[in-house]
N, C-alpha and C positions, 0 to 999 in steps of 0.2 A: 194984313187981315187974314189971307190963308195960313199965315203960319201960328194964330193966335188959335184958327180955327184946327190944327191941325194937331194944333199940342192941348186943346180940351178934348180934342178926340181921344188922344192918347190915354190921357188920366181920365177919362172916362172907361175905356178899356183896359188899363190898369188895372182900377178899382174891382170890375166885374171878374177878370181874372182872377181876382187874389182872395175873392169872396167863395166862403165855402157854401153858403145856401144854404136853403131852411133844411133845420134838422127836422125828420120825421118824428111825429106824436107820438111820446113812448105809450104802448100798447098795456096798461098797470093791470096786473093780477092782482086781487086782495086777499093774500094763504097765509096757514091755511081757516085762518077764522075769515067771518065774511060780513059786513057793516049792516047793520040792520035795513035803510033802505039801497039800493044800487042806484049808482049814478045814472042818472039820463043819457042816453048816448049822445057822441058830441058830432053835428055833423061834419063830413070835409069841408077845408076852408079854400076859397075860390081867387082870392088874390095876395098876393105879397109887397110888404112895403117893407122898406129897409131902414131903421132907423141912425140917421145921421149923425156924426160924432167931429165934434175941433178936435179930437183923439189927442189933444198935450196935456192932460190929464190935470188941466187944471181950469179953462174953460166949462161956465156950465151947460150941459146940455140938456136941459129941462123942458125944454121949447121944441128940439128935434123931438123930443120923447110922446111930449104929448098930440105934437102930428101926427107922427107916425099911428098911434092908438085910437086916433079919430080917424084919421084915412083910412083904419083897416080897420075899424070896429064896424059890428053885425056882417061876420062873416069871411076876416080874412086873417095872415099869418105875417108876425112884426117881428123881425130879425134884428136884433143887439150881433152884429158883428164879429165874429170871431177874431184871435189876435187885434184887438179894438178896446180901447179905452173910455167909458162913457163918465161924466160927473155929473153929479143931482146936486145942485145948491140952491134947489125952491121945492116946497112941499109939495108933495102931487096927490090930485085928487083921481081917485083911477075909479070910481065909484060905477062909471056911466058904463064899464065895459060890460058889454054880449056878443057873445058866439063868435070867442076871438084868442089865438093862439097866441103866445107871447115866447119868442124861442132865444133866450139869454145866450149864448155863447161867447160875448168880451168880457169884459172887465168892469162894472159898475162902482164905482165908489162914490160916497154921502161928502160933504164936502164937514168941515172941520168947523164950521162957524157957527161955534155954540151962540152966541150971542140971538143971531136968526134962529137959530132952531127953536132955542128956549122960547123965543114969541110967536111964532109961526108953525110948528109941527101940530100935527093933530090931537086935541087933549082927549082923551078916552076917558071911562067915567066911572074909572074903579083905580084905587091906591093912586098912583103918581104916572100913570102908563101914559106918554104920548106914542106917535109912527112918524117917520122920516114919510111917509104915504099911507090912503088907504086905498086895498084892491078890491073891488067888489062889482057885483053885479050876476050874470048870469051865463052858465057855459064859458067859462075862463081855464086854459091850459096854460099853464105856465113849465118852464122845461130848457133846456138846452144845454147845460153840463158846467154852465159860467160860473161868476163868484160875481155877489153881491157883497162891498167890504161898508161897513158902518164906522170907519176912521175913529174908531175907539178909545185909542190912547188917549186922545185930549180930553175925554169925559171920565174916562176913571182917573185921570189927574185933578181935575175939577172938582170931581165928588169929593175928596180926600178933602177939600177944602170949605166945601160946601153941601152938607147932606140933601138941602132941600130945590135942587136945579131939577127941573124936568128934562131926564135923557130918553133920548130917541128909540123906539123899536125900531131893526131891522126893516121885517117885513111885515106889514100891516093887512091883516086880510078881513077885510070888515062889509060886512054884506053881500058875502059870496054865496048865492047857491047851485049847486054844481058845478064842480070845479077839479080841474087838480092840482100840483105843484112839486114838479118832480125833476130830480135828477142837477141839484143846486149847490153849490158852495156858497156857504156865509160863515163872512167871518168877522171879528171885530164889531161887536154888537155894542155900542152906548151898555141897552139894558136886560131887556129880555131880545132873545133871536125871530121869535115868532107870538105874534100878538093875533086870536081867532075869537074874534067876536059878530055875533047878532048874523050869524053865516050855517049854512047846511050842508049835507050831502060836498063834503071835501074830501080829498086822499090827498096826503101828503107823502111823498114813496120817494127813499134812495137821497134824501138831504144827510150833509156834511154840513155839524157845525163844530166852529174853532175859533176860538182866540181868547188869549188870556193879555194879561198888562206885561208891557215891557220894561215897567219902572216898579219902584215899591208900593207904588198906588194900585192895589190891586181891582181887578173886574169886578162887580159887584149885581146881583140882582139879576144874570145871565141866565134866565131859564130857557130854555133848548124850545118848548112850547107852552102857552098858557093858553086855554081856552076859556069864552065864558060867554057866554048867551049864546049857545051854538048847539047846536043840532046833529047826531050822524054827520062824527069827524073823526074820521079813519088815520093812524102817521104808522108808518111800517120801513122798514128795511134802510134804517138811518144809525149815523154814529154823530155823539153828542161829546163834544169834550169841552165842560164848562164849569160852574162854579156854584150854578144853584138847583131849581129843581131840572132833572130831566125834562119831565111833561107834567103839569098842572092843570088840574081839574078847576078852573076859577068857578065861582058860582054860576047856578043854571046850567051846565054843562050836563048833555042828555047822550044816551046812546053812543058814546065814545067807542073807539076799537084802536088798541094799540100792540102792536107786537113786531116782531124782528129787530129787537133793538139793542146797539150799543151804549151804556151811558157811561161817562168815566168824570171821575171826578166833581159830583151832580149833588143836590140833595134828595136824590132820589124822586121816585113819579109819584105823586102825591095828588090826593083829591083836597083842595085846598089852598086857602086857608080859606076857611070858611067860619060864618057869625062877625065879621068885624065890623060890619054897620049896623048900629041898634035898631034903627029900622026900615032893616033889610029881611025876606026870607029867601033863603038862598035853598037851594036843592043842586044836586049832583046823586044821580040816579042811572040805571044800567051801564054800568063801565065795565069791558070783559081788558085785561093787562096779558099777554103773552110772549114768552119768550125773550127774555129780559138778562142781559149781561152786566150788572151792575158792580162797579169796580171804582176804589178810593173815593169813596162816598160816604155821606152823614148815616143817610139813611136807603133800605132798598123799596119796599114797600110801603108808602106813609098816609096818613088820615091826619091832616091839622087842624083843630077847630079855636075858635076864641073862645074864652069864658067868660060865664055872666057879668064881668064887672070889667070895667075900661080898665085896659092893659097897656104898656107902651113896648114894643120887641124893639125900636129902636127909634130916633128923633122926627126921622121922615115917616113911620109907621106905626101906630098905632088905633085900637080897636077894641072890640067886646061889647056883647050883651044880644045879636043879631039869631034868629033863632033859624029852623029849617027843616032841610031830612039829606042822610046819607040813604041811598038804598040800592039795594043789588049791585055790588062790588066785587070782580075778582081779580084777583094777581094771581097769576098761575105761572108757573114755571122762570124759577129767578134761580142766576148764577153769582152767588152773592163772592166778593172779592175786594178783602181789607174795607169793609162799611162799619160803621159804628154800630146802628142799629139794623138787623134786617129787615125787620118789621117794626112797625111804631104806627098806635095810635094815641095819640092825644089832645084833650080838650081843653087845655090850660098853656095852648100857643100865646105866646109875647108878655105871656105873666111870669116872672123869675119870684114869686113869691107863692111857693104852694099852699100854705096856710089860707089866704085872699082867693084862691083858686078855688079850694076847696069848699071856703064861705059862700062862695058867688058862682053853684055851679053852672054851665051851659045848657041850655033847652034845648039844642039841636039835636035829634036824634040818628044815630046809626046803626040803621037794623040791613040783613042778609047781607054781611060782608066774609068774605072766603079767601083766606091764603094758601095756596094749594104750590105742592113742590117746590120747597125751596130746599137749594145746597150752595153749599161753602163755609166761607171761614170770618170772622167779622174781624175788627181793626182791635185796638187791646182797649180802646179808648173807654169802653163799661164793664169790662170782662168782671167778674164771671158772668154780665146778663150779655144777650143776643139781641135781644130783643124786650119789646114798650107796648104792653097793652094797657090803657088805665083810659076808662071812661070816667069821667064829671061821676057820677051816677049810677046805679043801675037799673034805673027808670029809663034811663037813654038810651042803651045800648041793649040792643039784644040780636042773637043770633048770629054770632061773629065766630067762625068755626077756622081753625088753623089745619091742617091735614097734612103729613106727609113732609114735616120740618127736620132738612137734618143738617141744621147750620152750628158749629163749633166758635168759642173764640181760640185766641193763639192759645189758649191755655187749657183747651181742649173743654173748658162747661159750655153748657147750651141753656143755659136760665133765661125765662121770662117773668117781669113784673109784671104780674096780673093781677088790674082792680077794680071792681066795681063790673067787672063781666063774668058770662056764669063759663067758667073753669070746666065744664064736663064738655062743653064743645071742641076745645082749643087744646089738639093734642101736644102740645109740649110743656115742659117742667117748669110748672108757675112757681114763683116765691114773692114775699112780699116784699122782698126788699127795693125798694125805689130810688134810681138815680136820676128820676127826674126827665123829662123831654130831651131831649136834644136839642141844645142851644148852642151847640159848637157851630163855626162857618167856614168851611174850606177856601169859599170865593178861589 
């Protein structure tokens, strides 16, 4: 008996040795643009719980998880273990948390078992989006330097076989107000990296995301962020290396701020897609875009809209006829590198028949949108155009001003298709000729 007792002593002493302790709250600037409202201060947290791990990286730990967040929820700080292994193989509902630090520094991985996920993950209420979780609630810090992996491969193998499987988002933040989420690795996302909806006053600061397929089934639908029914949501000083959009405006998206950022390989930070449900009105309004490194991309700066008539962009995706408003938009300061187009707006998204486009245009309006400094060089993929201005209309669009454009392709022109907007705003070299949206997909 003392010796049963003496060797739990041990590995309880062990354990606490080899623990490195809660990381302190990183302290986030928002520079040098600043989010329309500031976060709530958050106050210091009073107690620590440690969240427990089978660390063989194949047991689930879903049950330590959600102790842990309930013994420390209103008012304390839940440590994910450093050098620590956790698995999530049951959906979590994370909804109920307040006034409570979440400090990641092991290893979290999503468990592989599409079969559960497909019935069980949380269905969201726009295109095909579910979450492996939703986070939500009020004064939530999340943070600690970890990697969240979403075991990916199995599902862009899957797709390849089947378009219409519901894959999992990363990280789910749904009903967050005040909040932040900083300082992360994710990798290997099912679909999109980060899914922000029906949530406010967030900063997202200092995320890494990564991961492409390891077989010919490539990642597919990996957008870095999409927001969409949300409020004053700040994402700064991150690198996104993926396959779709950077950062997405989903519908109802208000007051966005986004800047310090790397995207590589991305379809560009796009307000959109916007109009895909006929009866939907969607708005996306005050979005400020800065300081933006955009490299081996579709697109650098994009506006996607549906047009008035049902369209299909592909089996699991289609849309048209949802009407709305773009207003007050700006992209400022891009360093554009090997992109197709630098800019692109278009209202004739998932319709490959411009003719039926043209018949059927889109009612959503895009008025004070501003592209201000752009430089580099674009991919050869449209040369001699740069760049995609063509509204539906020009009843739709007005006030869309370009300033200070000095993007080349390899062959050294700098043309824009400009149509259906008024040409004395938008300083650079319109021509009529049209090659059409960008429908190429890097995935």
């Amino acid at each position: 008996m003392h010796l049963l007792l003496w060797f739990l002593l041990h590995a309880v002493l062990a354990v606490a040795t080899h623990r490195k302790g809660p990381s302190p709250r990183p302290d986030i600037v928002t520079r040098p643009h600043q989010p329309t409202q500031p976060n709530r201060p958050s106050p210091p947290r009073t107690k620590i719980c440690y969240v427990q791990s089978h660390n063989d990286s194949i047991t689930d730990d879903s049950s330590y998880i959600l102790s842990a967040l309930h013994e420390c929820n209103d008012g304390g700080h839940v440590v994910f273990d450093a050098d620590t292994s956790y698995v999530i193989g049951k959906a979590l509902d994370m909804t109920f948390l307040r006034h409570i630090d979440i400090d990641i520094q092991g290893y979290v991985q999503f468990t592989n078992d599409t079969d559960y996920w497909q019935a069980q993950s949380f269905k969201q209420i726009f295109q095909n989006a579910t979450t492996f979780f939703e986070l939500g609630g009020e004064d939530v810090n999340v943070f600690g330097g970890g990697t969240l992996d979403g075991n990916g491969q199995a599902w862009y193998d899957l797709y390849a076989e089947d378009i219409y499987i519901l894959r999992p988002v990363l990280f789910g933040t749904v009903g967050l107000h005040s909040g932040t989420i900083s300082n992360l690795n994710l990798i290997y996302s099912p679909q999109y990296y980060n899914w922000v909806a029906n949530s406010s006053n967030v900063i997202f600061d200092n995320i890494f995301i990564t991961g492409f397929s390891k077989s010919n089934n490539t990642a597919k639908n990996t957008d870095g962020w999409d927001t969409y029914r949300s409020d004053s949501i700040t994402i700064q000083n991150s690198v996104v290396n993926n396959g779709d959009d950077c950062v997405s405006f989903k519908p109802n998206s208000t007051n966005m701020l986004v800047q310090n950022m790397h995207c590589n390989g991305s379809h560009g930070i796009s307000v959109g897609s916007l109009g895909q449900y006929a009866t939907e009105v969607d708005y996306v309004e005050n979005v400020y875009v800065y300081n933006i490194s955009m490299s081996n991309a579709t697109d650098g700066a994009r506006i996607k809209v549906w047009p008035g008539s049902p369209s299909e962009l592909s089996g699991d995706l289609q849309g048209g006829g949802g009407t709305g408003a773009v207003r007050n938009i700006t992209y400022d300061t891009f360093y554009i590198n090997n992109v197709d187009y630098a800019i692109e707006i278009t209202q004739c998204y998932g319709q490959k028949n411009n003719t039926l486009c043209n018949e059927y245009p889109s009612s959503l309006t895009i008025t004070d949108v501003h592209f201000n400094n752009f430089v580099g060089k674009t991919s050869k993929q449209y040369q001699p155009l740069v760049g995609n201005l063509v509204c539906s209309s020009p009843n739709v669009c007005s006030d869309i001003y370009a300033t200070n454009i000095n993007v080349v392709s390899p062959n050294g022109t700098d043309l824009f298709t400009c149509l259906n907007i008024d040409q004395s705003t938008v300083d650079v070299n319109c021509t009529t000729l049209n090659l059409g949206y960008n429908k190429r997909r890097l995935f």
